[in-house]
N, C-alpha and C positions, 0 to 999 in steps of 0.2 A: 522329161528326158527318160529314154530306155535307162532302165535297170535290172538286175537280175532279182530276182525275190523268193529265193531260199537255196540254202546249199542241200539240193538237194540229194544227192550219191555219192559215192566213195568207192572204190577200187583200191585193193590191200593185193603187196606179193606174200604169199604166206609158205615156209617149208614142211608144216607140219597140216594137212589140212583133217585128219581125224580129230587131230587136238584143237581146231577151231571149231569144229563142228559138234564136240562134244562139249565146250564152253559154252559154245554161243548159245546153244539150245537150252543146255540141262542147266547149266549156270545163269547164263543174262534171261531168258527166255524166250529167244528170237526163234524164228522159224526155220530147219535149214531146208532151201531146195535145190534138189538138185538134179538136172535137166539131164545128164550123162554126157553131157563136154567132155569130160575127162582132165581138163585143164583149172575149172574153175565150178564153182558154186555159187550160190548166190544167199542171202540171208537177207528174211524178210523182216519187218517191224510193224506192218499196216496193211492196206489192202493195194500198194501196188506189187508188181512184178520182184521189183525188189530195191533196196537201199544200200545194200551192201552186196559188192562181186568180190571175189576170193579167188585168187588167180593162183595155183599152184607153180611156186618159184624155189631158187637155192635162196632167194633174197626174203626180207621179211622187212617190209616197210611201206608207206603209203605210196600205192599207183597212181592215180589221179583222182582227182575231186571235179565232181558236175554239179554245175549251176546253174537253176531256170530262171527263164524266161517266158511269156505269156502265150506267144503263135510264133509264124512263119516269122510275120511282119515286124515282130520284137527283136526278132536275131536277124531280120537285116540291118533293122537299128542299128543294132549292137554293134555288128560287122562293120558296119561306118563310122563308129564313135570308134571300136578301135584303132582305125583307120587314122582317124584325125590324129588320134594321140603318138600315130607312132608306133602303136604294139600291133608287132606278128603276132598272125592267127594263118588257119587254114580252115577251111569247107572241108569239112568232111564228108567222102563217097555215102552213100546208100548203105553199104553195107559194113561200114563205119556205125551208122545209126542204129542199121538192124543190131545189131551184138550191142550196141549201149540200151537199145529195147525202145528208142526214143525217135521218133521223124525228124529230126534235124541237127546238128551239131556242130561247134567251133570245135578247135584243138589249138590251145595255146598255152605258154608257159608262163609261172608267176615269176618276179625279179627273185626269188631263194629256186630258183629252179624246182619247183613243184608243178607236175601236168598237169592244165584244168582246162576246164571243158566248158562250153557253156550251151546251154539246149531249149529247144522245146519239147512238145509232147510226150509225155512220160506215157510205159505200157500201164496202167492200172487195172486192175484182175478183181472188177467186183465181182464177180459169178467166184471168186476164188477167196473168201473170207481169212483173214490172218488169222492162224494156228498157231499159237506158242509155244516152245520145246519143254516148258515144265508146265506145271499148273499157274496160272496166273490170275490175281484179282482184276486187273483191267488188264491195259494195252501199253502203249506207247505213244509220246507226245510230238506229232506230229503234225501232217496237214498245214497246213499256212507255216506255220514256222519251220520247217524245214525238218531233217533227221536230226538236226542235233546242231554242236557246234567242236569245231577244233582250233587245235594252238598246233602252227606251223615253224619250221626251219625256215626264218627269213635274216639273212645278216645284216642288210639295208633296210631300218625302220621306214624309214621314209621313201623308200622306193614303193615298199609292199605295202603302205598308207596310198601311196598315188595310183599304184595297180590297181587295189579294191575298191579305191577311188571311183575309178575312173566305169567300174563295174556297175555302180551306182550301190557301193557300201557307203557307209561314214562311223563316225564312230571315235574315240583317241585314248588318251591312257587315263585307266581308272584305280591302278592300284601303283605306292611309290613304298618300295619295301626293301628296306635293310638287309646286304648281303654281310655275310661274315668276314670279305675281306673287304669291307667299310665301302663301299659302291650300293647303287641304289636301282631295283629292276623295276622298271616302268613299263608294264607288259599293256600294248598296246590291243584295244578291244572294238569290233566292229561290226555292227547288224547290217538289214537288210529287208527285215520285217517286225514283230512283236517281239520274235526271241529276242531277249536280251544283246547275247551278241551270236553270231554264225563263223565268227575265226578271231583268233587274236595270234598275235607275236611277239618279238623283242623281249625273252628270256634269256635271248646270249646262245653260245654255240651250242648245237644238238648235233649227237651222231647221226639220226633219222631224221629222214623230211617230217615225220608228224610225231609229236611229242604226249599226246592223248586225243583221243574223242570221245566227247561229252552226249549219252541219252542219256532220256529221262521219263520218267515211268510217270503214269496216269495217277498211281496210289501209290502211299506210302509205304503200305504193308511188301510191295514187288519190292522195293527197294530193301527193306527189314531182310526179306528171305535170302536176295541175293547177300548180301554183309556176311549173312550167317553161313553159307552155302560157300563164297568163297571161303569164311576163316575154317567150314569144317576140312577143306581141302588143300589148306595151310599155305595159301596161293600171295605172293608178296603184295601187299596194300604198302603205297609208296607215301599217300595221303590219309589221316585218317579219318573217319565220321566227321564231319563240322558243317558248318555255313559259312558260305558266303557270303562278302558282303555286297558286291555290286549284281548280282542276280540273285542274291540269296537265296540258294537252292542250295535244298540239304545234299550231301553228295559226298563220295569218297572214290580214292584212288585207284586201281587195282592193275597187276601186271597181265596184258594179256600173253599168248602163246608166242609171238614176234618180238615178244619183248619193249613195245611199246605201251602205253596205258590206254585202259579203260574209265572213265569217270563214271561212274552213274548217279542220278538225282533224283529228286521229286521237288516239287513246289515252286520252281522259277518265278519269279514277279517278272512282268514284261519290260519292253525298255524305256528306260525314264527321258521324257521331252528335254531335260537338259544334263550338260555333264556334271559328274562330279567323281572324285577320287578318293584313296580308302588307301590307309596305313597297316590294314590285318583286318581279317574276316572275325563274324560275328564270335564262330569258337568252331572250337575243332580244328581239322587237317592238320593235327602234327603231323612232323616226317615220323618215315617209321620204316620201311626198306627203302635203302638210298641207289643212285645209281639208276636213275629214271629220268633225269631233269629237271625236277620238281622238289628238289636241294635247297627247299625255301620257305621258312617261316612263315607260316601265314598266319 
């Protein structure tokens, strides 16, 4: 059965785009380029064109999310399993494509009302080697696993289970964790490939459609520097230093410029052939600035 096999881009509306671009670079160490749109930027992590577009808006929150697929012949696939199920999509013009940088594209929306897209042929810029905005020991964990993974605004667990479903995710709930007003968050987790998972949901109401997105660096030492880089900039960490337990990737919280979060990691274990669920992470991630979403003991 067609599937998609990695979340691979993101589109952000951001109002401050200095302040993303002095982050993303001199803090996370992504690459920034910028083409003279004038409307948007883009931010590299790898050697394609790019992973992140940056659309200068009044709004500050996730634009849409793209999802591959393998050629032409996968996203007709796709276009007919949507079909079956039910879910609107649209073909996207040419020139639709061209500006996602990709030959070919859906446009449809998830049940939490999140734009996503789903594609082939990504632009990759090997003649264009990824340049990171500080000094870096490695790169970024990419390539087959996708850019990373996020936690989305869905209020229908099970809708947004059938949706990524039907995408060719799978995946269900791997952590059952004690809220303070005696309820219990069962935040719902789903791959696609090796990564662990590529989105999860079902932490309850968020003012923004995305709640954080999770990279994660080649070496441990990129992650050290950035910790240290944002505490010398007194920047709110929502989550502190700890591990995980269901990817056990060391990683921490941090607020970006839009005021959504940033995760960053190292060491992810891939995803395990069967389920299983987790009461609290290995250690770490106390709270520590609240007012993020992530109002949650782990």
């Amino acid at each position: 059965m067609t599937a998609v096999t990695e979340l691979a881009y993101l589109g952000f509306f951001i109002s401050d785009a200095e302040a993303w671009k002095d982050y993303a670079a001199n803090l996370i160490g992504m690459e920034v380029l910028d083409e003279g749109e004038g409307d948007r930027f883009y931010l590299r992590m790898d050697n394609w064109h790019h992973r992140l577009t940056m659309h200068t808006s009044d709004d500050d929150d996730l634009a849409y999310l793209g999802w591959r697929v393998a050629d032409a012949a996968a996203l007709d696939q796709m276009a007919r399993k949507l079909d079956d199920a039910g879910i609107e999509f649209r073909v996207a013009g040419s020139e639709e494509a061209e500006e996602r940088h990709v030959l070919g594209l859906l446009k449809l929306t998830d049940p939490g009302g999140n734009p996503t897209e789903i594609f082939y042929g990504p632009r990759v810029e090997t003649k264009m080697p990824f340049h990171p905005g500080r000094r870096m020991y490695g790169g970024f964990v990419t390539g087959s696993q996708g850019v990373g993974h996020c936690i989305l605004r869905e209020d229908d667990v099970d809708a947004a289970a059938a949706f990524y479903n039907t995408l060719g995710l799978s995946g269900g709930v791997e952590y059952k964790l004690k809220l303070p007003n005696g309820m219990v968050a069962q935040p719902y987790f789903m791959h696609c490939n090796d990564r662990q998972h590529s989105i999860a949901f079902g932490l309850g109401p968020q003012e923004k459609r995305i709640n954080h997105l999770m990279i994660e660096y080649q070496q441990l030492d990129d992650l050290g520097i950035t910790h240290d880089l944002i505490r010398a900039r007194e920047i709110d960490v929502a989550l502190t230093l700890g591990k995980h337990s269901n990817d056990q990737a060391l990683t921490f919280y941090m607020a970006t410029p839009s005021g959504w979060l940033l995760e960053t990691g190292w060491g992810a274990r891939p995803r395990l052939p069967q389920q299983e669920y987790y009461t609290g992470d290995i250690f770490g991630h106390h709270n520590e600035a609240s007012g993020y979403g992530m109002d949650v003991e782990l």
